[in-house]
C-alpha positions, 0 to 999 in steps of 0.5 A: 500500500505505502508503495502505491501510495508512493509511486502516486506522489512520484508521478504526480509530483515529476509530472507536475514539475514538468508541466510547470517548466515546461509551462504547457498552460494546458489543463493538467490531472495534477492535483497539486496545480489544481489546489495550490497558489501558482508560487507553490507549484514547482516546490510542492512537485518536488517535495511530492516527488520526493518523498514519493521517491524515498516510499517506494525506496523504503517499500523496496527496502521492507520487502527485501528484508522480509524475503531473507 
């Protein structure tokens, strides 16, 4: 589940932040461009992409130390 939940803030945050580098104007399925102030949108997409990252990381982890 934490994994998932993971993987979900991974893309949402690395697709938010190329949407706004980018600056596509189009309109986007990223939650955070939806609910945040526009100043807020590159540092909320990384700080989702990261701790995205480090769930899925920490899910891995888990995982292979409950195989040993």
């Amino acid at each position: 589940m934490i994994e998932i939940l993971g993987i979900a803030l991974l893309v949402q945050g690395i697709g938010g932040f190329i949407n706004r580098i980018a600056g596509s104007g189009s309109k986007s399925w990223f939650v955070q461009l939806h609910v945040l102030p526009e100043s807020m949108h590159i540092p909320a997409s990384v700080v989702m992409a990261v701790v995205g990252g480090i769930l899925v990381l920490a899910a891995g982890a888990k995982r292979t130390r409950s195989r040993r």
